[in-house]
N, C-alpha and C positions, 0 to 999 in steps of 0.2 A: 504494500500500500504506500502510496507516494504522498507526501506530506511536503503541503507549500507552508511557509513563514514569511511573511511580509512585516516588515518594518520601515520604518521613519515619518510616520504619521504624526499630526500635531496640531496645532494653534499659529496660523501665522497670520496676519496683514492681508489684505485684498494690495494685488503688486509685487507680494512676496515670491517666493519661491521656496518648492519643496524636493526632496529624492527618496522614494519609494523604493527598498531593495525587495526581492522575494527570494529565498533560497530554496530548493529542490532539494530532499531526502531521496535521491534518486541515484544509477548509476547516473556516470558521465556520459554512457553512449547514449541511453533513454531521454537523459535530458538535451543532449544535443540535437538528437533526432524531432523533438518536440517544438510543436507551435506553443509560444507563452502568448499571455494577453496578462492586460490590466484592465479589469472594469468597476466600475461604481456603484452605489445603491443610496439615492439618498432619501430622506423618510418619506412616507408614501409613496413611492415610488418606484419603478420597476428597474434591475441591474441592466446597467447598459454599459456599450463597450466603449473604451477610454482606444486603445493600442494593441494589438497585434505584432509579433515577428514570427516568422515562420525559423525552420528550423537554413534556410539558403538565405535571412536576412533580410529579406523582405517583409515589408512594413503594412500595417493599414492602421489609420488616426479616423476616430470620430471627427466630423465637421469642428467640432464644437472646440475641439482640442487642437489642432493644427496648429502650424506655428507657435505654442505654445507648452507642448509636449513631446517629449522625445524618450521613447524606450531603447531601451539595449539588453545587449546581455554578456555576459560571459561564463563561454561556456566550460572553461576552465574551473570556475568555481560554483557550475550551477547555479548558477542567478540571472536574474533579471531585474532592470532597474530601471524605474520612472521617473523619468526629469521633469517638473512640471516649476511652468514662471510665468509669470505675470497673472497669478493666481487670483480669481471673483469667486466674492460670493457663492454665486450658483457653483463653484467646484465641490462645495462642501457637502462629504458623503460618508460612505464605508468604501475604502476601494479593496479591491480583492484582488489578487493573481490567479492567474488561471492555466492550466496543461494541458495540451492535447499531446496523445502519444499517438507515434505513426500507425498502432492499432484502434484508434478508437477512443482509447480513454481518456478520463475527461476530470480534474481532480481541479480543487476550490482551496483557499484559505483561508483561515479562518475573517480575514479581515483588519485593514488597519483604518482607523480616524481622520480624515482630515477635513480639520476647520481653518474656512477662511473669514474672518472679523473685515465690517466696510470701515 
């Protein structure tokens, strides 16, 4: 069973900026082979997708986030991480990491915080 960790969730400023890491309890090839994503949930409301990388490094960003957020990852250390600047308001959610494996599988975690203050 594959177990995501995501950290660096917080309190910042509307204009601030944040870095969301997630790490992967996984082998290295699984996680390499692996699409990651970052997405959001904020109250009442349904998770929606922030960022994508597939496992060839290719990208997909919500409208909403473009120019504004930048995922990576390194596959060296199993992780994946969300650059997020010039942060509103409306960013303010639960964001989650997400894994797909080149079988199907499809693994969540638990969730980290972030509040943006106007």
């Amino acid at each position: 069973q594959v177990q995501l960790l995501e950290s660096g969730g917080g309190l910042v400023q509307a204009g601030g900026s944040l870095r969301l890491s997630c790490v992967a309890s996984t082998t290295r090839s699984i996680f390499r082979t692996s699409t990651m994503g970052w997405y959001r949930q904020a109250p009442g409301k349904q998770r929606e997708l922030d960022a994508t990388m597939t496992s060839t490094g290719d990208t997909n960003y919500a409208d909403s986030v473009k120019d504004r957020f930048t995922i990576s990852r390194d596959n060296a250390k199993n992780t994946v991480n969300l650059q997020m600047t010039s942060l509103k308001p409306d960013d303010t959610a639960v964001y989650y990491c997400s894994m797909w494996t080149v079988i199907r599988n499809n693994y969540w975690g638990q969730g980290t915080q972030v509040t943006v203050s106007s």
